[in-house]
C-alpha positions in Angstrom: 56.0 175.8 -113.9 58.5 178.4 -115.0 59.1 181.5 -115.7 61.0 182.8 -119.0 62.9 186.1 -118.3 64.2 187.3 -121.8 68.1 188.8 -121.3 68.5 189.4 -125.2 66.0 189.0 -128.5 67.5 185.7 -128.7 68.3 184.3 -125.3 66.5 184.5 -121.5 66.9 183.0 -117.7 64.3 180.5 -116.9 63.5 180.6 -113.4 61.7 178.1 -111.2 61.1 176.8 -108.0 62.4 173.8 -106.9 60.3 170.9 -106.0 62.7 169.3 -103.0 64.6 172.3 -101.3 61.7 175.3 -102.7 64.2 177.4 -103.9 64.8 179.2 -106.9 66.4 177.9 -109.6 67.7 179.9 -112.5 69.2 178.4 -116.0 70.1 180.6 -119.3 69.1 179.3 -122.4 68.5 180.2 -126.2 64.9 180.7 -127.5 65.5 178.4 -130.4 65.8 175.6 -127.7 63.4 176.7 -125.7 60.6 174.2 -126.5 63.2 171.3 -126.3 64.5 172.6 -122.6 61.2 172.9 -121.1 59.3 169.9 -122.5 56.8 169.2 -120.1 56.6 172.1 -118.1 54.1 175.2 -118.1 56.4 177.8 -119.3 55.0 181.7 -118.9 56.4 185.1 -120.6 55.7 187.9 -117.5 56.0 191.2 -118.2 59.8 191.8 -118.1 61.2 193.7 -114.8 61.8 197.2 -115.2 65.8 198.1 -114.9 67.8 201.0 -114.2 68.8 203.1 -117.0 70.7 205.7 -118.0 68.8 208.6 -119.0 69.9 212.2 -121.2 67.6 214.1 -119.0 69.6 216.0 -116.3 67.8 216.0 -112.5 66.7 219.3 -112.1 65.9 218.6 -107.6 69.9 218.0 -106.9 71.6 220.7 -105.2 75.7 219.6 -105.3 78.0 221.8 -103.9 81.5 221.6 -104.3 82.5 223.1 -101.2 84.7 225.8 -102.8 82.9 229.0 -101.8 85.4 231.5 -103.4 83.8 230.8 -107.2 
């Protein structure tokens, strides 16, 4: 079994374990070959991971201070 992890609309990471050492294993690969790179094995579409992003919204709790007290 493997996981698809989509990087793009057209391309994604599969990620598996592996069956002799148990670790993971991680290979890119286009979703037009996807069907021809997995033959054989359960593939499954989790949601993706949630990322750090930028945001326009300012953080209102953060008090900065420059250290220049004569302003």
């Amino acid at each position: 079994m493997v996981d698809f992890l989509p990087d793009t609309p057209t391309s994604g990471t599969l990620r598996g374990m592996c069956p002799d050492c148990h670790r993971l294993m991680h290979r890119k690969v286009n979703r037009t070959s996807l069907d021809k790179v997995t033959a054989g094995l359960d593939v499954a579409f989790p949601n993706g991971e949630q990322r750090i992003s930028d945001t326009a919204d300012p953080l209102v709790n953060v008090h900065f201070e420059t250290g220049d007290k004569a302003r």
